[in-house]
C-alpha positions as CSV (number, residue, x, y, z in Angstrom):
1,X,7.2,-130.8,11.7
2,X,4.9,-130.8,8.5
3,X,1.4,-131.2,8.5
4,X,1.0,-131.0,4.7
5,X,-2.3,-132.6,3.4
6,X,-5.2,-131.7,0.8
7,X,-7.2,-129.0,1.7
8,X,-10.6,-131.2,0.7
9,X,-10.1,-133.4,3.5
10,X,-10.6,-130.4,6.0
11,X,-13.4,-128.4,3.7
12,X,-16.4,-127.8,5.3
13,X,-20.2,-128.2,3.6
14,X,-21.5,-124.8,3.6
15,X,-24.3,-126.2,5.8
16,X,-21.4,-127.0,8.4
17,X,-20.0,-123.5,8.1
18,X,-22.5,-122.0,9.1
19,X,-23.8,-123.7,11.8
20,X,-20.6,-122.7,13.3
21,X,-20.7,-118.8,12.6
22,X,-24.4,-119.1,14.1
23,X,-23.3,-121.0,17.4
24,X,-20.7,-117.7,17.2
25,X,-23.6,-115.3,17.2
26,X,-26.4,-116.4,18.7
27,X,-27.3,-114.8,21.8
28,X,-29.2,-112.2,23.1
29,X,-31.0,-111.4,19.9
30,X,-27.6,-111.3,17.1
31,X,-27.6,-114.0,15.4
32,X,-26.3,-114.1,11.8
33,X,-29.5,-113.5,10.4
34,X,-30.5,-111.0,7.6
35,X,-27.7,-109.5,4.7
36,X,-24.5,-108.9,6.8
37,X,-24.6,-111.8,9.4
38,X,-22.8,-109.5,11.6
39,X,-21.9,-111.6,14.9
40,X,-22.1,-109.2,17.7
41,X,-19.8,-111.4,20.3
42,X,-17.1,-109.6,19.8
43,X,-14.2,-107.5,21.7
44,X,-16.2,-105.7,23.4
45,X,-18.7,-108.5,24.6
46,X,-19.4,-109.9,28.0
47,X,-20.2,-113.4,29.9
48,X,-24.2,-112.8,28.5
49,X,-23.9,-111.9,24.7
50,X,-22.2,-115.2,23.7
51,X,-22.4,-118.7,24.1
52,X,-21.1,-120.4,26.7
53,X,-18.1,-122.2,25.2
54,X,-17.2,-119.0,23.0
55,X,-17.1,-117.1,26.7
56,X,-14.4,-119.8,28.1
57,X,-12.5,-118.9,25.0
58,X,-12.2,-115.4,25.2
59,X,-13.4,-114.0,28.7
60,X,-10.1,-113.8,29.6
61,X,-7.9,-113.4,26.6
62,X,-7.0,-109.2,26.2
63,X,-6.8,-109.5,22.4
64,X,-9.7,-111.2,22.0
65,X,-11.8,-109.3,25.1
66,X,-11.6,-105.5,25.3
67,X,-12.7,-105.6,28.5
68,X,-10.2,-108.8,29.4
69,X,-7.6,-106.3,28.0
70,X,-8.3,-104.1,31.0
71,X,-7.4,-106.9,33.8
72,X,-5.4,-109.8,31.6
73,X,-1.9,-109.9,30.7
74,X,-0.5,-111.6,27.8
75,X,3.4,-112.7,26.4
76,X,5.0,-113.2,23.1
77,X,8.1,-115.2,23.0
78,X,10.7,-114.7,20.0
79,X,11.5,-118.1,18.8
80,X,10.5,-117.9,15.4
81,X,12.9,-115.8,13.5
82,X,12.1,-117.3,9.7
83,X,10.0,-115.5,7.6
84,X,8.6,-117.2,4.3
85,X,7.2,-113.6,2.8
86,X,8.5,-109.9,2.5
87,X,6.3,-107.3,3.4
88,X,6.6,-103.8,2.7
89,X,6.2,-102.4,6.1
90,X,8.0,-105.0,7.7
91,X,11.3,-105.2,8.9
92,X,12.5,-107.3,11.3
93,X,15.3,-107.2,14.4
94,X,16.4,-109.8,16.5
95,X,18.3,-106.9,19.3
96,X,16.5,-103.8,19.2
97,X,14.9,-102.5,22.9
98,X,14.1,-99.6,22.1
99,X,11.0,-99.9,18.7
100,X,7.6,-100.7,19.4
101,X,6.3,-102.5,16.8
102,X,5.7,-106.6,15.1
103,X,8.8,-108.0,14.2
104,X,10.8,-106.7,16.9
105,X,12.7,-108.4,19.6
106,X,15.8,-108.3,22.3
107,X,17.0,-111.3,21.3
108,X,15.7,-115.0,20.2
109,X,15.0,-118.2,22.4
110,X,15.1,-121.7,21.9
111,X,11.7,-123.5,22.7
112,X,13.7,-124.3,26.2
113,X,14.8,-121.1,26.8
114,X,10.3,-119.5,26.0
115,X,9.1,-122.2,28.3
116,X,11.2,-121.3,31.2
117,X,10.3,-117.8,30.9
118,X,6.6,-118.7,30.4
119,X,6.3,-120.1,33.6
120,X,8.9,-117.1,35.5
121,X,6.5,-114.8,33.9
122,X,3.0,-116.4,34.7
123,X,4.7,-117.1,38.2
124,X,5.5,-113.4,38.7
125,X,2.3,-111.3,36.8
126,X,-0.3,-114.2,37.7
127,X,-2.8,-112.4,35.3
128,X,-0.4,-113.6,32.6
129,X,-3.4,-116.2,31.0
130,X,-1.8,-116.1,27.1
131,X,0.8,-117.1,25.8
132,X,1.8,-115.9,21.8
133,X,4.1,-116.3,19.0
134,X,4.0,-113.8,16.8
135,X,7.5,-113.9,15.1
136,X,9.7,-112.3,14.8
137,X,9.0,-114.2,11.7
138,X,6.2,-116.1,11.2
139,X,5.2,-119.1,13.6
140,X,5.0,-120.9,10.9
141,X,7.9,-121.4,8.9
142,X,9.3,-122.0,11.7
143,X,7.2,-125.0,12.9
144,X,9.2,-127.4,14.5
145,X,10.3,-124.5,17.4
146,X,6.5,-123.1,17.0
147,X,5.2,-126.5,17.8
148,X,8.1,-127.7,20.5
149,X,7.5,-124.4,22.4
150,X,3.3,-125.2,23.0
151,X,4.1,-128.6,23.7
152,X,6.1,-127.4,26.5
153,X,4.1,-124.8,27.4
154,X,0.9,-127.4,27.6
155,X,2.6,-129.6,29.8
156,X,4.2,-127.0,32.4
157,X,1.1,-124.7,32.7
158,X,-1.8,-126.5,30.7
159,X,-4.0,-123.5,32.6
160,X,-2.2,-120.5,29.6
161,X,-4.4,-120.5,26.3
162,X,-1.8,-120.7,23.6
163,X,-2.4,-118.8,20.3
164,X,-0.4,-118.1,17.1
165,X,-0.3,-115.3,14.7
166,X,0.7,-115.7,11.1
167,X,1.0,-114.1,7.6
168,X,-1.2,-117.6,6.6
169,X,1.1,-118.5,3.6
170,X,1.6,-121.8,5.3
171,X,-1.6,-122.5,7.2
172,X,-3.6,-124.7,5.7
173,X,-0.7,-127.5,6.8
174,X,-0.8,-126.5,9.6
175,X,-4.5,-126.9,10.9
176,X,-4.3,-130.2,12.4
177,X,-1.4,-130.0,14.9
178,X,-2.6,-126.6,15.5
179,X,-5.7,-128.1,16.8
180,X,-3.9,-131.4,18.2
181,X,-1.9,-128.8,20.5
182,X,-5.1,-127.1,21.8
183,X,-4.1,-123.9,19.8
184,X,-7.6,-122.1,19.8
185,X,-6.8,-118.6,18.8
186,X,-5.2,-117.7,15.8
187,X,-4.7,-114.7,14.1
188,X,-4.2,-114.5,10.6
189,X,-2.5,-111.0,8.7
190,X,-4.7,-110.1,5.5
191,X,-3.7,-106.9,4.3
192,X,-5.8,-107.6,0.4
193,X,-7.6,-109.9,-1.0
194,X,-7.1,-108.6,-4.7
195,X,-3.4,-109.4,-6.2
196,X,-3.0,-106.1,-8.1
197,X,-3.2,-104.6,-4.5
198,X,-1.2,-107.4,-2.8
199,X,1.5,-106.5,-5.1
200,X,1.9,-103.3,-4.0
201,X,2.3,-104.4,-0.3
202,X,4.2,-108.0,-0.6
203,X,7.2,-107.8,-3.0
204,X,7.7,-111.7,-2.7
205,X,6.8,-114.8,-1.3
206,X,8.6,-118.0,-0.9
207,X,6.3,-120.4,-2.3
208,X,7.4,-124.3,-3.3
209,X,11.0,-123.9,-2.5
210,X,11.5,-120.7,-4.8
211,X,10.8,-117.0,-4.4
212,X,7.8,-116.0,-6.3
213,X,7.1,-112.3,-7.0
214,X,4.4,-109.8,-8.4
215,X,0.5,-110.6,-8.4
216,X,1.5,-114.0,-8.6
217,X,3.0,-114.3,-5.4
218,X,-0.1,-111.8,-4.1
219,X,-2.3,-114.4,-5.8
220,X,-0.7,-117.5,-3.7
221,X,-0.9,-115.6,-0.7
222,X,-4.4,-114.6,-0.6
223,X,-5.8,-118.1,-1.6
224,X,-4.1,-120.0,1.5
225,X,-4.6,-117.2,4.0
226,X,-8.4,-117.5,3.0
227,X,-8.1,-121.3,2.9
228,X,-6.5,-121.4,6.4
229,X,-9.3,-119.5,7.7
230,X,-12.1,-121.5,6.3
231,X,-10.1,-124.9,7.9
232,X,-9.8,-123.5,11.3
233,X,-13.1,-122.4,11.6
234,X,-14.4,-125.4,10.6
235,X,-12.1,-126.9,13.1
236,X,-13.6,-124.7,15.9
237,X,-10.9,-122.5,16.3
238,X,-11.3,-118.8,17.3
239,X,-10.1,-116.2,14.6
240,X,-9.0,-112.8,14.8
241,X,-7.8,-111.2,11.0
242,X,-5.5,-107.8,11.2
243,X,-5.7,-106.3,8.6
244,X,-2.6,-103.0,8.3
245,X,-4.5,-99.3,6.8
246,X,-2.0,-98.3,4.3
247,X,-3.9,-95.2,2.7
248,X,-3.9,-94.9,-0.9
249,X,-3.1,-98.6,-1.3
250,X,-5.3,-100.5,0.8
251,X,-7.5,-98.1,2.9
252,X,-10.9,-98.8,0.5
253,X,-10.4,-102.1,-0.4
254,X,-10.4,-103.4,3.3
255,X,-13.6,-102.6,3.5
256,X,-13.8,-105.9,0.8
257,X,-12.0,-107.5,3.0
258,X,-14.2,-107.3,6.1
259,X,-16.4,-108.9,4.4
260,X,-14.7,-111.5,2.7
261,X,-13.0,-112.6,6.7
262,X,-16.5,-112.3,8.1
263,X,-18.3,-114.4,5.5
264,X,-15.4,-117.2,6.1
265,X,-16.2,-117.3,9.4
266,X,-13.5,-114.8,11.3
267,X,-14.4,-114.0,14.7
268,X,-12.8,-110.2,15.1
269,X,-11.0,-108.3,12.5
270,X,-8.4,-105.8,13.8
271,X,-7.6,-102.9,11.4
272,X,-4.5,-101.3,12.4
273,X,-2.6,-98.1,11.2
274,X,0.2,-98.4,9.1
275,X,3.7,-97.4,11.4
276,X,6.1,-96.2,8.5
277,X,8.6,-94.3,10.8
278,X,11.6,-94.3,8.5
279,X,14.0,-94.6,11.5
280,X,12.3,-98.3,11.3
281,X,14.3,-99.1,8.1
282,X,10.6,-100.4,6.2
283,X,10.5,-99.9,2.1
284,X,7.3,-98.1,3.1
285,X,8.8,-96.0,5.8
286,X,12.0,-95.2,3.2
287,X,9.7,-94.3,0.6
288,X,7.7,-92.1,2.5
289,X,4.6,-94.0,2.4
290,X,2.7,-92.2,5.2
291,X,0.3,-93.8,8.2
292,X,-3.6,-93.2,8.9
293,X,-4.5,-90.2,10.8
294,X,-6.7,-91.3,13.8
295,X,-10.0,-89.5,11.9
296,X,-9.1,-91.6,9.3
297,X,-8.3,-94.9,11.2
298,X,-11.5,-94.7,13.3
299,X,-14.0,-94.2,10.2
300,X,-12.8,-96.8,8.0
301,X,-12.9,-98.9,11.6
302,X,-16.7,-97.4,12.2
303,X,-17.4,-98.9,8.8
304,X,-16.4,-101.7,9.2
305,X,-18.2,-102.5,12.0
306,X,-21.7,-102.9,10.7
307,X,-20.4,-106.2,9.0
308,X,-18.6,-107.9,11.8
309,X,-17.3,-107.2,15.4
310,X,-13.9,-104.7,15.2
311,X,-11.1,-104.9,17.8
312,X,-10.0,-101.6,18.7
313,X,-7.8,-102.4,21.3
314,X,-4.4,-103.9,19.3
315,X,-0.9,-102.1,20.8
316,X,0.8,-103.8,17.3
317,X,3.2,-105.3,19.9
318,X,6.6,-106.5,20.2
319,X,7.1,-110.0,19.2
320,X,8.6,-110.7,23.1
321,X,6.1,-108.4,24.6
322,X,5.3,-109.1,28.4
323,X,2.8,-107.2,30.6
324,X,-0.8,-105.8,30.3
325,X,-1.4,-104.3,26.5
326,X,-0.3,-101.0,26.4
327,X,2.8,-102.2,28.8
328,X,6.2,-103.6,28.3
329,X,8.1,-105.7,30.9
330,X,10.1,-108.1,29.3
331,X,13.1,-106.0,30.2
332,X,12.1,-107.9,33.7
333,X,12.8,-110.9,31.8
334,X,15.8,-111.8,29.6
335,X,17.1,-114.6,29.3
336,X,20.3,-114.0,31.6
337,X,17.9,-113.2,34.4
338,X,15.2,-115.9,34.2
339,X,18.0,-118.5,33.9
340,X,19.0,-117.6,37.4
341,X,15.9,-117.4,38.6
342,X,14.1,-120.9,40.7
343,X,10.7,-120.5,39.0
344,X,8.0,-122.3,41.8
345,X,4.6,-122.1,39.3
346,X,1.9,-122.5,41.9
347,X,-1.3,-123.0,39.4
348,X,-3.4,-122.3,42.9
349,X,-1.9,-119.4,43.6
350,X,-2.8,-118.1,40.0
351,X,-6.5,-119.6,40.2
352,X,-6.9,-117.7,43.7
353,X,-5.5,-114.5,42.2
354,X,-7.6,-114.4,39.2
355,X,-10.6,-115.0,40.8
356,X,-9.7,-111.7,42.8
357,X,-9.5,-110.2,39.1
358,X,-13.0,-111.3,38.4
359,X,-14.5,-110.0,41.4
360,X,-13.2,-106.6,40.3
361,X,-14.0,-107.1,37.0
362,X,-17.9,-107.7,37.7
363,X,-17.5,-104.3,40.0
364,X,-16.4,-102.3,37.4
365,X,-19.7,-103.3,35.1
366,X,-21.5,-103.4,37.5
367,X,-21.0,-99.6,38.2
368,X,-20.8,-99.3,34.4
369,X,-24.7,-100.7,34.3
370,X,-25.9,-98.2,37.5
371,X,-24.0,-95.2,35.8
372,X,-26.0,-96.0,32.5
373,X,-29.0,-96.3,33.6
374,X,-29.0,-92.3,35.1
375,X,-28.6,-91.8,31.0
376,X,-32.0,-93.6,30.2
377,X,-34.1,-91.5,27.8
378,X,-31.4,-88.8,26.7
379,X,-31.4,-89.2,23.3
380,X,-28.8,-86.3,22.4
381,X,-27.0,-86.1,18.6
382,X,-23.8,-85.1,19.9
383,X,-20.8,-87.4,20.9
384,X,-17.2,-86.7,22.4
385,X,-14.3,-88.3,22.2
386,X,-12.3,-88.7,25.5
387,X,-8.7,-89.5,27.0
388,X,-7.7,-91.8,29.9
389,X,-4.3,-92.4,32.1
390,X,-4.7,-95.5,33.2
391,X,-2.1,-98.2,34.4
392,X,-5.0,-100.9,34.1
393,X,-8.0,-102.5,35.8
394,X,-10.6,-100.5,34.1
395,X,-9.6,-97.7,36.6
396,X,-8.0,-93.9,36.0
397,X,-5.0,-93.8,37.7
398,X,-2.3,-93.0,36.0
399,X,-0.7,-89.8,36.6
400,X,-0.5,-87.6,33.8
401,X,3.1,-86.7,33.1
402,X,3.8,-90.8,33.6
403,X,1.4,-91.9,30.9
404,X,3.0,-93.7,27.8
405,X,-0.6,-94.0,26.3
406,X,-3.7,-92.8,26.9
407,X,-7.0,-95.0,26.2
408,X,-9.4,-93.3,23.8
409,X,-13.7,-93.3,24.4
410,X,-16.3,-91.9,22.4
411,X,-19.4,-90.9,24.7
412,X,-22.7,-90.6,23.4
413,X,-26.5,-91.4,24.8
414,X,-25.8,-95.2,24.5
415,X,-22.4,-94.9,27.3
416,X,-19.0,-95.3,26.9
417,X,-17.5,-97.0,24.3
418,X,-13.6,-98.3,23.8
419,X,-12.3,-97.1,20.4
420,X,-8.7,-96.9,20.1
421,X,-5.5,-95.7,22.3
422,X,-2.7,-93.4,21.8
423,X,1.1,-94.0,22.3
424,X,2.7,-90.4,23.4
425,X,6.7,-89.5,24.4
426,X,6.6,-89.4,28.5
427,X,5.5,-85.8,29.4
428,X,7.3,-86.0,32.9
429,X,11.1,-87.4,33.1
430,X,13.2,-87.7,36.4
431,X,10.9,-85.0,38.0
432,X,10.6,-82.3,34.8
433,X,8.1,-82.0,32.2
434,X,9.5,-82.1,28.7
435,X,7.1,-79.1,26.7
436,X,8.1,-81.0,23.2
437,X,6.8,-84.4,25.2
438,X,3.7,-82.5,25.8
439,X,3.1,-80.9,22.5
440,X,3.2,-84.3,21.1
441,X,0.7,-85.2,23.8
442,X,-1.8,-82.5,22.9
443,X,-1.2,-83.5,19.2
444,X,-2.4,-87.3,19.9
445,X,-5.4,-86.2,21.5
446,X,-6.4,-83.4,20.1
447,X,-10.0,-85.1,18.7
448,X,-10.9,-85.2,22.8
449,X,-12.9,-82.7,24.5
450,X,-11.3,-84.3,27.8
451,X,-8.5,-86.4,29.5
452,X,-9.4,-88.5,32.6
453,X,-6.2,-88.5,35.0
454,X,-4.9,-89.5,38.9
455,X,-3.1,-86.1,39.1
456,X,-1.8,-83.2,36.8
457,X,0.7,-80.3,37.0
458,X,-0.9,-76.8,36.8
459,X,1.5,-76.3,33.6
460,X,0.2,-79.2,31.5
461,X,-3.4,-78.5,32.6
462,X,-3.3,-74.9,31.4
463,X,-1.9,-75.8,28.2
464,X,-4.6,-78.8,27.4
465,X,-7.2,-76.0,28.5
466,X,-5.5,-73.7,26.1
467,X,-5.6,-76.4,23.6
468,X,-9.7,-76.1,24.3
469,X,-9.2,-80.1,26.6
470,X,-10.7,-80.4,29.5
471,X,-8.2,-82.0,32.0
472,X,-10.3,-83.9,34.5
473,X,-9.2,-85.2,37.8
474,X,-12.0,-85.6,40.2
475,X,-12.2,-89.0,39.3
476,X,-9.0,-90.3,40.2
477,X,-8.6,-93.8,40.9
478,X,-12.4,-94.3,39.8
479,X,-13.9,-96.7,37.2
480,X,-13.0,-95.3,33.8
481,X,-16.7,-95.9,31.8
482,X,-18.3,-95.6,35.0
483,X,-17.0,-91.9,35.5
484,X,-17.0,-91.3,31.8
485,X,-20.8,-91.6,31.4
486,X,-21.3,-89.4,34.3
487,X,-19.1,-86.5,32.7
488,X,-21.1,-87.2,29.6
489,X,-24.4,-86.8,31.8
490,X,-23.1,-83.4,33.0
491,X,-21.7,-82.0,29.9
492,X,-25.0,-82.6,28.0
493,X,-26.9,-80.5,31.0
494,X,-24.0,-77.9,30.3
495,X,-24.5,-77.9,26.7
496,X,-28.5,-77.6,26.7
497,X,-28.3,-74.8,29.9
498,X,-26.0,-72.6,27.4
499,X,-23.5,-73.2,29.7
500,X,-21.0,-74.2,26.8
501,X,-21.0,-74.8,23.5
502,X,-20.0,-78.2,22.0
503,X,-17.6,-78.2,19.9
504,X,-16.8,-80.9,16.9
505,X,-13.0,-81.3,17.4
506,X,-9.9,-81.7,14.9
507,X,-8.0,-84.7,13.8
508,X,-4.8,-86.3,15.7
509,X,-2.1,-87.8,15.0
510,X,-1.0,-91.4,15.8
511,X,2.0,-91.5,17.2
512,X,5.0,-93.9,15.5
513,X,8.1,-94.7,17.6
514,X,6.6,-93.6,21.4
515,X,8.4,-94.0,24.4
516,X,9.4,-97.3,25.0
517,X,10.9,-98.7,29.1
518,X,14.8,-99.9,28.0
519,X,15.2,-100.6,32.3
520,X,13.0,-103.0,34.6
């Protein structure tokens, strides 16, 4: 397929462009008025801070939602294996199962092969509401299997929202089938916006039927990625931007472009850590380019955040990732196994379980909202940072030696807020615990004052006390923010009775190349 067409037929007056970011922002008292235009409807956002289209869009989508993320599943399915750009920290394989990362698959699919698995998967996890391609190329130089697969996908199960995510070189012809095939989400990879800095990350770009190199190819790149994002939001289309922290290169001009994606009209920009393991094979990972630490990742993310709405939430998954975020199934679901499998997709079955999903998901904030109120007129300085286990549903219930992740929170006076997660090696394997797994553990969270868990061993729990972390069970299987902002409540009477000191804690590290399931 190729969409190609001039750019002017699809540019919107200014006039029109922002009518749309405003019908983005306005609600309860944020809209995109004053210097930034900051449109507070973002990942964090519920049913009552945006309008009610935008809602239908996102209430439900766990990259777009944090707190969809919590009870909504997503897939990626590999059938795009072209890429039309080289990336520094890229590098891409089609029959790895054992890296966690973009660009990596167990092997491809034809458009045939994604559909049937679409509806195996959605029939199996009926939370599954999203369906993504994400590579292991780009979506879109590979458009004819891009395109082929959401046709499929709209006809089978027209209930999925469909979504793309590309390096934007080849957008802006790409708007109107994106739109024609009811592809309202797409995510768009903009690392610079400045060539001299693009040509540090991108070493080429194929561009016109030839490979074009240097700031000129950073210059090509930048232009249509920003061009593809001013068409699709005039088109009505919901955008997230990700944006890779690659410190020393990029880390202080992404501030610059935060606000370059917000004043074009992006709906959540995603700033994720560089992974330069050099296990992964990446010219940055062989040169010894080195990540963000998670001090680092979380401040450039705080700043951020007064321009526009950050996600904080991004695993930086697999290209044929199945499951929750922060969970991998699709070992469930080769292509060997779904092939034998008689797929019944029953869309009432999925309506009927969802709506269970919803019922639990207005339980949770609603405890979140009675919990928050018993804060009401503490106006304390301090903050903490906190850990959770949890295998989902805005609950603590993962056991602690079983958690491949834990879900980071920073609690102050105004509740419990989502800011990040990290990936650890499994403390507890066929019965044991591993004390190199838990060192590593200790090392990702060491910037908590506490980790939430279902149940811990009395060795792990006297080395995270050692490590001056509160390991906190009593409120297993509870509501995570819910419980959070009551330990909050009681460590603030602990710290003004004397009772302990609160303590500003270290850095940690973010963890490259974690434990990843190989077995269903």
């Amino acid at each position: 397929m190729d969409d190609s067409h001039s750019f002017d037929a699809y540019q919107s007056e200014p006039a029109a462009l922002d009518d749309i970011m405003q019908k983005i922002a306005e609600h309860k008292g944020c809209g995109t008025t004053g210097g930034s235009g900051k449109a507070s409807c973002g990942s964090g956002a519920g049913e009552g801070d945006m309008p009610a289209d935008i809602w239908e869009k996102v209430k439900n989508h766990p990259c777009y939602s944090e707190e969809a993320h919590h009870h909504y599943a997503r897939m990626h399915v590999a059938v795009a294996p072209a890429c039309n750009i080289q990336c520094n920290y890229c590098n891409r394989k089609y029959d790895c199962a054992n890296e966690s990362r973009p660009g990596v698959v167990s092997e491809k699919l034809t458009p045939e092969q994604a559909a049937k698995k679409v509806l195996a998967v959605a029939s199996a996890i009926p939370q599954m509401t999203v369906l993504g391609i994400a590579g292991p190329g780009d979506p879109l130089a590979n458009p004819g299997k891009t395109f082929r697969t959401f046709e499929l996908i709209s006809e089978a199960a027209p209930d999925i929202k469909l979504c793309l995510s590309t390096n934007g070189l080849a957008l802006p012809d790409h708007v109107e089938t994106i739109k024609r095939f009811n592809v309202d989400h797409v995510t768009i990879t903009i690392n610079m916006t400045d060539p001299d800095i693009g040509a540090e990350i991108y070493p080429w770009v194929f561009w016109k039927h030839k490979r074009v190199t240097g700031k000129e190819a950073a210059k090509i790149l930048t232009d249509r990625q920003l061009q593809g994002l001013e068409m699709l939001t005039a088109n009505g289309i919901l955008c997230k931007v990700n944006s890779v922290m690659i410190p020393g290169i990029n880390d202080d001009h992404l501030v610059t472009v935060n606000r370059e994606v917000k004043s074009r009209g992006a709906f959540l920009h995603n700033i994720m850590p560089l992974i330069s393991a050099p296990e992964h094979g990446t010219v940055f990972g062989l040169n010894g380019q080195r990540g963000p630490s998670a001090q680092e990742l979380k401040a450039l993310q705080d700043s951020c955040e007064g321009e526009m709405n950050m996600m904080r939430h991004c695993r930086q998954c697999r290209a044929d990732a199945v499951g929750l975020l922060g969970e991998d199934r699709s070992a469930e679901f080769t292509t060997d196994k779904i092939m034998e499998m008689d797929v019944n997709y029953d869309l009432t079955a999925r309506q009927a379980y969802q709506e269970k999903v919803e019922e639990e998901r207005l339980a949770k904030v609603a405890a979140r909202n009675a919990e928050l109120e018993t804060l009401a007129g503490e106006n304390a300085d301090l903050s903490i940072l906190v850990a959770v286990a949890t295998k989902g549903s805005g609950r603590i219930n993962e056991h602690f030696g079983h958690a491949t992740e834990f879900q980071i929170y920073e609690l102050s006076s105004a509740g419990a807020k989502f800011v990040g997660h990290r990936r650890v090696d499994l403390y507890c394997q066929g019965g044991y615990g591993e004390e190199d797994a838990l060192e590593t553990v200790i090392r990702a969270i060491n910037d908590c004052t506490a980790v939430f868990v279902a149940k811990i061993g009395h060795c792990p729990k006297d080395d995270l006390i050692k490590a001056g972390i509160d390991p906190v069970d009593q409120y297993a299987y509870e509501f995570i923010e819910q419980s959070a902002i009551a330990y909050f409540k009681d460590y603030l009477a602990k710290v003004k009775s004397g009772e302990i000191a609160h303590v500003t804690r270290g850095d940690a590290d973010i963890r490259q190349g974690a434990f990843v399931p190989v077995n269903a």
